[in-house]
Structure formats: structure tokens, C-alpha cells
C-alpha positions as CSV (number, residue, x, y, z in Angstrom):
1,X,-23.4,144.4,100.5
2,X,-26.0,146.8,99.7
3,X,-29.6,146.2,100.6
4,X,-33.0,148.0,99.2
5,X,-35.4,148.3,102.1
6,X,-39.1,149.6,100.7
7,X,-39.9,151.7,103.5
8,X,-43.5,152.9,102.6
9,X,-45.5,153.8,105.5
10,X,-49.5,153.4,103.9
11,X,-51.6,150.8,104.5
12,X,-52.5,148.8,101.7
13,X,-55.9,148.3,99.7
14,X,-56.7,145.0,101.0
15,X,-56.4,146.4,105.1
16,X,-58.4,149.4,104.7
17,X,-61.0,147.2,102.9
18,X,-61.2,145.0,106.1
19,X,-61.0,148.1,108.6
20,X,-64.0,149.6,106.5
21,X,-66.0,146.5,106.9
22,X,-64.7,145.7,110.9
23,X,-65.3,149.0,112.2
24,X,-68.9,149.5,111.2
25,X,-69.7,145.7,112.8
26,X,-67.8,146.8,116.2
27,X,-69.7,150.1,116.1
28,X,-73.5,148.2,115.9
29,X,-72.3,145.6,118.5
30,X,-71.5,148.2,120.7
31,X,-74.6,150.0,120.3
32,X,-77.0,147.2,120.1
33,X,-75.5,146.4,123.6
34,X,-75.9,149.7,125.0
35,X,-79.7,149.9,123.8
36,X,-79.9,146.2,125.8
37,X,-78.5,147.9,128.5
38,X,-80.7,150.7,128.5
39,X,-83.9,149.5,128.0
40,X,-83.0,147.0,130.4
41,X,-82.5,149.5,133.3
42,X,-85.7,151.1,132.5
43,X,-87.9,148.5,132.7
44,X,-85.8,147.2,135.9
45,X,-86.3,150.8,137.5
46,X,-90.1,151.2,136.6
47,X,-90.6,147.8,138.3
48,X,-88.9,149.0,141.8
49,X,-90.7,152.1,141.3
50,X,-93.7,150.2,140.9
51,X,-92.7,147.3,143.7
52,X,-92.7,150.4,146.1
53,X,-96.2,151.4,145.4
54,X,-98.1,148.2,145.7
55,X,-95.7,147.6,148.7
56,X,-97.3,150.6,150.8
57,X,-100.9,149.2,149.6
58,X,-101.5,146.8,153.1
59,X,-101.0,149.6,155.0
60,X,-104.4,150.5,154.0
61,X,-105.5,147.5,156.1
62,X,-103.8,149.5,159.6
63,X,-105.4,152.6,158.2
64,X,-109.0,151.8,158.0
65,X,-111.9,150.3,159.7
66,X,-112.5,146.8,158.2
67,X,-115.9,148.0,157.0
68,X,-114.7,151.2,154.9
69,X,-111.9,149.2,153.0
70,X,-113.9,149.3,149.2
71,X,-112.4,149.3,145.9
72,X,-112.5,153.7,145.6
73,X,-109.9,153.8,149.1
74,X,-107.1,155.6,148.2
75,X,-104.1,153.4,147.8
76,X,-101.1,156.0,146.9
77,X,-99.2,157.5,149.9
78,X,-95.7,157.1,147.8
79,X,-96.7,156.9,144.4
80,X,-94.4,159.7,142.6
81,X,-91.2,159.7,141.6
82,X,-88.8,162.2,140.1
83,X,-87.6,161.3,136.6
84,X,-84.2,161.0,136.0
85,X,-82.4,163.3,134.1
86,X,-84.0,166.6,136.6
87,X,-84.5,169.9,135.4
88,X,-88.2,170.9,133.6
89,X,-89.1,166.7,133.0
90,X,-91.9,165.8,134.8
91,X,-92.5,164.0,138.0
92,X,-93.6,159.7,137.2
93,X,-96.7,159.0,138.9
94,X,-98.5,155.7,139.4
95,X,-102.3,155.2,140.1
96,X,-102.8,151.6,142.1
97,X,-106.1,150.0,140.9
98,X,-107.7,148.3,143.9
99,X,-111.0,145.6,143.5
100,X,-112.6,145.0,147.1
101,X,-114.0,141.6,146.6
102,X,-116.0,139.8,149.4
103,X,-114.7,136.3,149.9
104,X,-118.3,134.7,149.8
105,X,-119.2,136.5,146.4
106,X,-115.4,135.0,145.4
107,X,-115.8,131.7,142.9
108,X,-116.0,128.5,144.0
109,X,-112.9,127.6,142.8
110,X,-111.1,130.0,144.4
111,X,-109.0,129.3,147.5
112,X,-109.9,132.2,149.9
113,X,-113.7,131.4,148.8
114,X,-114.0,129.3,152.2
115,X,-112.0,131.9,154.7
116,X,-115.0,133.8,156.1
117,X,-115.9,137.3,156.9
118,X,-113.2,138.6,154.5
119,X,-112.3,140.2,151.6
120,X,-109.8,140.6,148.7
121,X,-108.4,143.1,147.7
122,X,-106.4,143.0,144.5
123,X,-104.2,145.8,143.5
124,X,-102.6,146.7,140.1
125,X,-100.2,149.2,139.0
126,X,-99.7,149.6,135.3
127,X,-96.2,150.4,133.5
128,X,-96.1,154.1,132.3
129,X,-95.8,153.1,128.5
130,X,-97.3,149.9,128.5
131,X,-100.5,150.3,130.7
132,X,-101.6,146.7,129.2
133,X,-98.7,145.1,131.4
134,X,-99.4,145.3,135.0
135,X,-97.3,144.1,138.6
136,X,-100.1,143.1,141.1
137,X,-100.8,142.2,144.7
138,X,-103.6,140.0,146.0
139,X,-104.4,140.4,149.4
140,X,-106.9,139.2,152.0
141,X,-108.3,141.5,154.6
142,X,-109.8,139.7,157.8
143,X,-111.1,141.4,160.4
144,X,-108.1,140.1,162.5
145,X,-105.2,140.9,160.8
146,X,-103.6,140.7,156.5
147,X,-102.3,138.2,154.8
148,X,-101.2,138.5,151.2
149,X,-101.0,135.9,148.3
């Protein structure tokens, strides 16, 4: 018995109609994901970056007399960082803000209003494109010692 055997290697009409349409979908998946991804580190790595600037801020407490501690003291021992990517792209720097404020000029509302002969000191640190959106640090200075709220 003799059999016919159509052995055409294409693809037809109808799957290269669905690969057109599949592929380009797979392809903007992918890369919405990878633009997730990758705004997602950024952000993630200018907050450290930022975390480790306001985190050397109460140092400035160990470094000066009680009295000198205003809102122009220089807040920034670590406050550059290399960009990624090296060669001729600039160095990121951050500029802490700091506002002395003396705990009896504070509102009455406000908790350390009460804790005498102190002050506050709150610090900022804006993000490098979005200076709006800020990580900061309160922190009261006594004459005795820090603590941080």
C-alpha cells in the first residue's frame, strides 16, 4: 500500500499571524519589567545613599559645644558618592538641611515643647531629581546627651 505523506516544512498563515502578535506582547512585558526594575533600584540606592548622610548628622552633637550647634553647622562629613557607571560621570552629592530650633520657642503642641534647655534639630536631605521629596531626621540635642525621634 502506497501512502502520500505532504511533507512541507513552512509554517502556516494562521501561526505566523499569532507569532507576530505574541512576540511584540512578550517583548513590552519584558521591558516594562526591566524599567520596574530599574527605577526601582535607583530610588532604593539614592535612599541608602541618603540614609548614610543623615545617619552621620548626630555626630554633630559629639563634635560641638552645646551652645555652637545652629542651623548654618556643617552636617556633611560623608555626603558624596561615586555614580555608577565610572569613567568622566560626576560624583552624587547631597547637602543636609539642618533647622536648630529651641525647645521653648517649639509649639505648644509639640512633644519636646516641655524637655528643657534643649533644642531640635531637624535634618533633610532631598533626592537628586526630585528635590520636593525629602528623608529626614528629628533630633533633640540636650546638654547631656542625644536622642532622636
Amino acid at each position: 500500500m502506497l501512502t502520500l505523506v505532504n511533507k512541507s516544512g513552512g509554517f502556516t498563515l494562521v501561526e505566523i499571524v499569532l507569532a507576530c502578535v505574541i512576540f511584540p506582547l512578550i517583548v513590552v512585558g519584558l521591558s516594562n519589567g526591566y524599567d520596574a526594575i530599574r527605577r526601582s533600584y535607583t530610588i532604593s540606592k539614592q535612599l541608602n545613599e541618603m540614609y548614610a548622610v543623615l545617619s552621620a548628622c548626630p555626630e554633630i552633637d559629639r563634635a560641638l559645644e552645646y551652645n555652637s550647634i545652629t542651623s548654618s553647622t556643617d552636617c556633611f562629613p560623608n555626603n558624596i558618592f561615586e555614580s555608577e557607571g565610572g569613567g568622566n560621570v560626576a560624583n552624587i552629592t547631597y547637602t543636609p538641611t539642618l533647622t536648630v530650633t529651641d525647645t521653648s520657642a517649639l509649639p505648644g503642641d509639640d512633644p519636646l515643647s516641655t524637655v528643657p534647655d534643649s533644642k531640635v534639630i531637624n535634618i533633610s536631605v532631598a533626592f537628586q531629581k526630585t528635590p520636593t521629596a525629602t528623608m529626614q531626621l528629628r533630633m533633640l540635642i540636650t546638654r547631656n546627651g542625644i536622642g532622636q525621634q
